[in-house]
C-alpha positions in Angstrom: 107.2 144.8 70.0 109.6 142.4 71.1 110.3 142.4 74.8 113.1 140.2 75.7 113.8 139.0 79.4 117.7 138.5 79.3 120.6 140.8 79.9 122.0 142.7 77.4 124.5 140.9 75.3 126.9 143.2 77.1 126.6 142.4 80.4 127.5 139.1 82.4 124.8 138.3 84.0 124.7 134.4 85.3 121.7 133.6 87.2 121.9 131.6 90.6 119.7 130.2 92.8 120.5 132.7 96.0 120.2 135.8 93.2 117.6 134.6 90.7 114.6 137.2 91.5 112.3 135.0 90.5 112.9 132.1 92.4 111.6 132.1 96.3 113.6 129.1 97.6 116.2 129.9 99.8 120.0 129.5 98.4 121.4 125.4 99.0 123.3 124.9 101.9 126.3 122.4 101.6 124.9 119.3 103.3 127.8 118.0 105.7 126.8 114.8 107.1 123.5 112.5 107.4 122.7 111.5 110.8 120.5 108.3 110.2 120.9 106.0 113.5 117.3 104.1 112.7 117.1 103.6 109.1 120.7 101.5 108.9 119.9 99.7 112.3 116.3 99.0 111.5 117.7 97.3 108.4 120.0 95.0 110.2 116.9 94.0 112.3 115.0 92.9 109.5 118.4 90.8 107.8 118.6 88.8 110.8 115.0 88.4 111.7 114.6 87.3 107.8 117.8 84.8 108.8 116.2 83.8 111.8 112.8 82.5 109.9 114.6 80.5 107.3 117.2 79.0 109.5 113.9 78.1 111.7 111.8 76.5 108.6 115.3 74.6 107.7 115.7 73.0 111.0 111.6 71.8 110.5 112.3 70.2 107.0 115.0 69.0 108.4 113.6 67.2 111.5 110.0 66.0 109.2 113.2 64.7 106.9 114.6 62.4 109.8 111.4 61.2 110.7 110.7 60.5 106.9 113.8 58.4 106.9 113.3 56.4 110.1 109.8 55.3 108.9 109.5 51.8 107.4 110.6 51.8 103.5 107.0 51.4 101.2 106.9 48.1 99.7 108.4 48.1 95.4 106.1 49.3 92.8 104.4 45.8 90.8 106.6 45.2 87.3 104.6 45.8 84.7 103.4 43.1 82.9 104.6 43.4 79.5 108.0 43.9 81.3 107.5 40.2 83.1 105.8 38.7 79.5 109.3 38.9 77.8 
């Protein structure tokens, strides 16, 4: 015996989510508008703290550069002597 679940061919019968009877979920509600004031603000707050550290670690390669340059230049390498032999 073959026991079939649908409608008969007849019928129009198109199942939703607010009159499915086998679904237990309450029918969807048409979202209007997010109200998110953290997430977007917390984001900024991490761009510019991220800015903040590498504009900081810039200005410190920056400075040990200076102080690089101001030092005393090292003496030239030695030629090589089969460079001087020729």
């Amino acid at each position: 015996m073959h026991h079939d679940t649908h409608p008969p061919p007849h019928k129009t019968h198109i199942p939703t989510r607010d009159t499915h009877p086998h679904t237990h979920t309450p029918p969807l509600q048409q979202a209007g508008y997010i109200d998110d004031r953290k997430g977007p603000l917390t984001l900024a707050g991490v761009v510019v703290v991220a800015e903040v550290a590498i504009f900081i670690v810039s200005c410190v390669d920056f400075y040990e550069q200076m102080k690089a340059s101001e030092a005393p230049s090292p003496a030239p390498a030695p030629a090589l002597a089969w460079f001087d032999s020729a």
